[in-house]
C-alpha positions in Angstrom: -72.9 1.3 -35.8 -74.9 4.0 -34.5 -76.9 4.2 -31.9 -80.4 5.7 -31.3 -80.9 7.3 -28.2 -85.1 8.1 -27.5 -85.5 10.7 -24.9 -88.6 10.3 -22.7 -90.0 13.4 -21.2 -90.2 13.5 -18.0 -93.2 15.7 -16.2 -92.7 16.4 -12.2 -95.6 17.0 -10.0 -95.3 20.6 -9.1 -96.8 22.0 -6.1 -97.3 19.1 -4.1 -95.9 20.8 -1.5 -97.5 21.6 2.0 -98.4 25.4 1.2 -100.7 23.3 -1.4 -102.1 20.7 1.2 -103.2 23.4 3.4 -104.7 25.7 0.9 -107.0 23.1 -0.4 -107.8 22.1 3.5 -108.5 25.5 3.8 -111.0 25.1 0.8 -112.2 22.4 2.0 -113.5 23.5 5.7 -114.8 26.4 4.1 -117.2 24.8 1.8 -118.1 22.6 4.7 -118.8 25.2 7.1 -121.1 27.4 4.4 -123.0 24.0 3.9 -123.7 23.2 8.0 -124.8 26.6 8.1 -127.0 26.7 5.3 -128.1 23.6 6.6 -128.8 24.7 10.1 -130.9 28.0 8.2 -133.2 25.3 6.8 -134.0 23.8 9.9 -137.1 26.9 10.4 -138.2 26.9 7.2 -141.4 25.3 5.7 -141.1 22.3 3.3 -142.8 24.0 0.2 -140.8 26.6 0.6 -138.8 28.0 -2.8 -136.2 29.7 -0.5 -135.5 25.9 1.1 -135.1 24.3 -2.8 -132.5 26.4 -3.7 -130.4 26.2 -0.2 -130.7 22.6 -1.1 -129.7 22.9 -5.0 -126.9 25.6 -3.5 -125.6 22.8 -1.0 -125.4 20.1 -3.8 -123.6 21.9 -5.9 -121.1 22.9 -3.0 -120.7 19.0 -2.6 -119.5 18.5 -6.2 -117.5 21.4 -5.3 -115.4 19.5 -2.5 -115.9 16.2 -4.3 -114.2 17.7 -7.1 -111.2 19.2 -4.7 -110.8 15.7 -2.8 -110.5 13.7 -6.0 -107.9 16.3 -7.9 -105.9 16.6 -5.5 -106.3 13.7 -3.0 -106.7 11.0 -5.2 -103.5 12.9 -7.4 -105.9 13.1 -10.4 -105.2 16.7 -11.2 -101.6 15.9 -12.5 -102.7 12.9 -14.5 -103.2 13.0 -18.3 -106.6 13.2 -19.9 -107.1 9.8 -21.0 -106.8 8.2 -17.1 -109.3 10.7 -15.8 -111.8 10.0 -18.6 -111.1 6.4 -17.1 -112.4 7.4 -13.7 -115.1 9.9 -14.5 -117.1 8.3 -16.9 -117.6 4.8 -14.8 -118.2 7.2 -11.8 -121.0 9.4 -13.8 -122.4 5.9 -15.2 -122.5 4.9 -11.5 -124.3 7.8 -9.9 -126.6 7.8 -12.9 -127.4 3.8 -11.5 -127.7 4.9 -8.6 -130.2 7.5 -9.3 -132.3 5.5 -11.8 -132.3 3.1 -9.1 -133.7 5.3 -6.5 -136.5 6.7 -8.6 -137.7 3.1 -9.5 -137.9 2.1 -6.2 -139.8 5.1 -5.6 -142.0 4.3 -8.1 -142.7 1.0 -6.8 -143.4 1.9 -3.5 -145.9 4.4 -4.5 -147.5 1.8 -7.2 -147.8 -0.8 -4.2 -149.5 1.5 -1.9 -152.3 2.2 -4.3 -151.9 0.2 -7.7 -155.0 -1.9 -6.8 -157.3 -1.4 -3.8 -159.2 -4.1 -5.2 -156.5 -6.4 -3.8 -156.7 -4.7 -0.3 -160.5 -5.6 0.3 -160.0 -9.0 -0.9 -157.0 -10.0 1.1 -158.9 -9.1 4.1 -161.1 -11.8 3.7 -160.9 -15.3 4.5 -160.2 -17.7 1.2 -163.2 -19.5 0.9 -162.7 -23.5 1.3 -163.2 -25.5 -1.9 -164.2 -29.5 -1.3 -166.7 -31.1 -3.5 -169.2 -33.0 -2.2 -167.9 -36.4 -4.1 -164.7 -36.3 -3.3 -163.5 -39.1 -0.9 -160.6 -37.1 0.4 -158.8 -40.5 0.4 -160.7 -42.1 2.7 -161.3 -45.3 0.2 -157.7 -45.6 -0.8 -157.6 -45.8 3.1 -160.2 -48.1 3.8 -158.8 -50.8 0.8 -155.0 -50.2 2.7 -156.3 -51.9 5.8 
């Protein structure tokens, strides 16, 4: 009888060493330090400034930047096939796209409530007026035939 021996390949993690772990650390305080201080150069600046928008568009996309390093190689996901990555990324765009959809609606709302219908202002103000018709017994005979 023969047997059928079925190799499995075997992939090791390569470069998990500590030269690795420091050189993305080093990455890593980088990007943080150019963001505080393009942060700290906005603090002077007008709001309707252009020059302010795009520190603020260059500071988000340094953010994916180190969200990108911490999830490849803290979370391990750089080593992993294509397939278990696809797992992670696409519930975690989903989410943020939730999140953001979510944010912009309540926006929406708040600005609708604060001036949807003044109409609603003016009459909340003023006291409900008190409804009793003059025939109406307000239970007094129901009281009176009790006794």
């Amino acid at each position: 009888m023969e047997q059928h021996v079925s190799a499995v390949e075997y992939h090791e993690h390569h470069g998990g060493g500590t030269k690795e772990i420091k050189r993305v650390t080093i990455i890593l305080t980088a990007l943080t330090l150019i963001e505080l201080a393009l942060g700290y150069s906005m603090v002077y600046m007008s709001e309707a400034s252009t020059s302010r928008h795009v520190i603020k568009g260059v500071i988000l996309i340094l953010m994916l930047a180190k969200a990108f390093y911490i999830v490849a190689y803290f979370m391990h996901l750089k080593q992993e096939i294509r397939n278990m990555i696809m797992t992670i990324c696409i519930p975690l765009f989903l989410f943020v796209w939730f999140i953001i959809a979510f944010l912009y609606d309540g926006q929406s709302y708040n600005n609708n409530r604060n001036t949807y219908n003044p109409y609603y202002k003016v009459h909340s103000s003023q006291k409900a007026p008190e409804l009793r018709p003059e025939n109406e017994d307000n239970g007094q005979e129901k009281k009176k035939s009790m006794e």
